[in-house]
N, C-alpha and C positions, 0 to 999 in steps of 0.2 A: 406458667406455674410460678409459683412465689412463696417464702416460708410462711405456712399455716397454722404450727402447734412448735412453741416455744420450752422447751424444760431448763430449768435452770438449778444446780445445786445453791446449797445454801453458805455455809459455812468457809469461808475463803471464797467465794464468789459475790452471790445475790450480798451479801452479810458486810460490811468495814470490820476493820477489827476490835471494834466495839461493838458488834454485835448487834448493829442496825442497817436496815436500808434507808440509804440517802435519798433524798427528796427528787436527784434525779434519776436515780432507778426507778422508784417507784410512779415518776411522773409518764416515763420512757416505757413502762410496764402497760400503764393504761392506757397511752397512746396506743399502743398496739392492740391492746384487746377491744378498743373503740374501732380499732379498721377490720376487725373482726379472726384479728389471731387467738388462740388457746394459749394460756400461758398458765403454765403450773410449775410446782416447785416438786424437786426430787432431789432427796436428802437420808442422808442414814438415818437423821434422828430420830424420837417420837414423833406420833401422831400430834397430839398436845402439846408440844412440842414448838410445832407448824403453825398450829390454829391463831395465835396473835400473830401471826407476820402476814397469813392470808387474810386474816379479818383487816388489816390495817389493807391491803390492796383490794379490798374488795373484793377478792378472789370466788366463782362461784362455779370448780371445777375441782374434779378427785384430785386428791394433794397423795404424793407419793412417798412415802413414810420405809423406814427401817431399808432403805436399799431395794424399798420395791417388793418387800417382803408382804407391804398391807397398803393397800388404798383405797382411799375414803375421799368423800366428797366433802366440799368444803363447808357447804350450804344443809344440803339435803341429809349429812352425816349417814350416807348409804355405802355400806361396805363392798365395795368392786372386787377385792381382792382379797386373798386370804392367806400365806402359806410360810407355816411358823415351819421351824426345823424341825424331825424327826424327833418325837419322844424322849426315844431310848439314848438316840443318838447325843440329844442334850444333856441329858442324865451322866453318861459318859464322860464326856468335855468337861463336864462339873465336877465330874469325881478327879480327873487325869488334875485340872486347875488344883482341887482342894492338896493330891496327894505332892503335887509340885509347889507350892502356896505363892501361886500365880492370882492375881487380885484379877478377878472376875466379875461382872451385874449381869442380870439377867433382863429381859423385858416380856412379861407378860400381860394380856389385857392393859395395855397402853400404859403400865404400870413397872415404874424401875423399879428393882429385886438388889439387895444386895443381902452379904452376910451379916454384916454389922456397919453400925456406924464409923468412919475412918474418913483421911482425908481426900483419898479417891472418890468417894461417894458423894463427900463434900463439895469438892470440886466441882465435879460432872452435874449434879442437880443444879448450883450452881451458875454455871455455864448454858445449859439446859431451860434455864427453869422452870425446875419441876422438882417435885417430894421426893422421895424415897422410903423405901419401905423394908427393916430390918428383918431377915427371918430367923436369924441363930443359925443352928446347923440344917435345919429343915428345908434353906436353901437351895442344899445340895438334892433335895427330894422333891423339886416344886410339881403341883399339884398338873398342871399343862404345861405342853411345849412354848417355849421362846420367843417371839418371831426374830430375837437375835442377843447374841450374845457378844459381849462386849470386853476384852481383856486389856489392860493399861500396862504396858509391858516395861515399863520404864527406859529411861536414853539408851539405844542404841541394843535392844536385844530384843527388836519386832523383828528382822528376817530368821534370827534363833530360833525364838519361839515360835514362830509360823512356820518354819523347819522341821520342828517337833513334832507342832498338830497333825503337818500333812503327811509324814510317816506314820503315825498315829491311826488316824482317820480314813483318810486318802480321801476318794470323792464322795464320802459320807457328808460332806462339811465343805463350802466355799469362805474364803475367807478375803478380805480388803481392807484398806483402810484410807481413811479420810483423815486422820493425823499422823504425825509421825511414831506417839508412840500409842497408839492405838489399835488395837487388832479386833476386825468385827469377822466376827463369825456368823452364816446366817444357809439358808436351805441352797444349796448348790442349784438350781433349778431357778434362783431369783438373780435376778438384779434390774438398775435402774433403767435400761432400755428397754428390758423386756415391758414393765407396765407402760413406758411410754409408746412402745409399738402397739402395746392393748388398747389405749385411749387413743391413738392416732387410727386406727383401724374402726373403733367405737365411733368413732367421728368420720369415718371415710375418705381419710388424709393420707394421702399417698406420704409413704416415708420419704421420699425426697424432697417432701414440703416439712420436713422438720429441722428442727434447729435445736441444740443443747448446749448446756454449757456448764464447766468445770474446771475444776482445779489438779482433783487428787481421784486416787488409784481407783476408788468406788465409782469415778465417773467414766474410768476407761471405757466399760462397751456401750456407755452411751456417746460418747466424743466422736469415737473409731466408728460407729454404724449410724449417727446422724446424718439424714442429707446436710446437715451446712453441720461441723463439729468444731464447735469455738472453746479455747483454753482462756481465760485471764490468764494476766502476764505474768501473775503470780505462779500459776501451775506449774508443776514439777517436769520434769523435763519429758516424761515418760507419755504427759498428757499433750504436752506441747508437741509432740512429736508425729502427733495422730489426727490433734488438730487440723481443720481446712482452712480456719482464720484464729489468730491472735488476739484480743484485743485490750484495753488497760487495766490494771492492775483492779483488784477488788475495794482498795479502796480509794482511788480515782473513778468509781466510778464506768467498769468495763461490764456492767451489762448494760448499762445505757446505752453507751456505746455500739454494741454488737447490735442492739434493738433497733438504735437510730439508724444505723446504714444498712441493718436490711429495709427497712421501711422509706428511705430515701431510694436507694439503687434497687431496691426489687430484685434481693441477687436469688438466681436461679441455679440450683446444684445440679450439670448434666450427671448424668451416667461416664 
């Protein structure tokens, strides 16, 4: 056996902190999918999001979007997965944000939602790039569910407010986050390993032939139930912890890294 289906997060990982993949990620990328590994990207962001870092590798494999919330192909644009949050339940989250004036976006139809214009919004598209789309107060009434919700909680009051939600809520609502001060809300029933156990089963890849890799909180149940769970060095300690291998920082260059020695030593995850 040998690793077969690669996932890797983006942001603090695949990403430098410019917000690009270096020439040796992406070289170390196609090496591997020329020896015939899956490699796909799993990331909170958009879908759209995704689409220019997969078109720059060439990528021709469902890309895992919103936390696993939605996956789509990269090529073929065929919707594999579906599963926004609870209606009512979003509805709720929106009122509890608006009555707290907790800055909230929404994402629907592959499309950021915000209340208004501000420099939250500005930011994140941004960062993102991508539009945004202002709705006034009609926000808080959007016409479909989510596939995630997104709250910017400012320094040092995400385990507060994610404190709040979950007395709130309870297991109506999963929540994680990929920044520190960022709180993503999304259907308790999703996250990032479950799609990658989907396409690794799609593909008839035994999970011990899999491999992921992360930084932050959103990538814990894919790190903790990968057969090989790699942290860049960067990862928080929480990640590092659960981790099977370490390897350099995200912007030296540690998915290449992780790529290159599975593909040199053939490492084998037993049981």
């Amino acid at each position: 056996m040998g690793i077969k289906l690669i996932a890797s997060d983006m942001d603090g990982t695949l990403l430098n902190d410019e917000g690009k993949i270096s020439e040796r990620n992406a070289a170390a990328i196609r090496k591997a999918v020329d020896a015939g590994v899956i490699f796909t990207i799993a990331t909170g962001r958009m879908y759209c999001s995704i689409e220019p870092y997969a078109e720059k590798l060439g990528l021709d494999v469902p890309l895992i979007a919103y936390n696993g919330a939605f996956v789509k192909g990269s090529l073929s644009k065929e919707v594999l997965y579906d599963s926004p949050l609870d209606y009512e339940t979003s509805l709720s989250v929106l009122d509890y944000c608006r009555q707290k004036n907790y800055y909230v976006q929404a994402y629907v139809d592959d499309t950021l939602l915000v209340k208004e214009k501000s420099d939250f919004a500005q930011m994140y598209a941004s960062f993102a790039g991508v539009e945004f789309v202002a709705l006034g107060e009609g926000f808080y009434k959007l016409a479909k569910a989510p596939h995630k919700l997104l709250l910017m909680t400012g320094p040092g009051r995400n385990a507060e407010i994610k404190q709040e939600l979950t007395e709130e809520f309870g297991n109506r609502i999963m929540m994680t986050n990929s920044f520190n001060d960022f709180l993503e809300v999304i259907n308790p029933e999703v996250s990032k390993w479950n799609a990658v156990k989907a396409l690794a089963e799609q593909n008839g890849i035994d999970l011990r032939d899999t491999m992921c890799i992360g930084d932050s909180n959103n990538d814990f149940e894919m790190i903790s139930s990968a057969g090989l769970g790699v942290a860049v060095a960067n990862a928080n300690d929480r990640i590092r912890n659960v981790a099977k291998m370490v390897t350099a920082a995200n912007n030296v260059d540690g998915v290449a890294l992780a790529i290159e020695t599975v593909l040199a030593k053939q490492i084998v995850v037993e049981d």
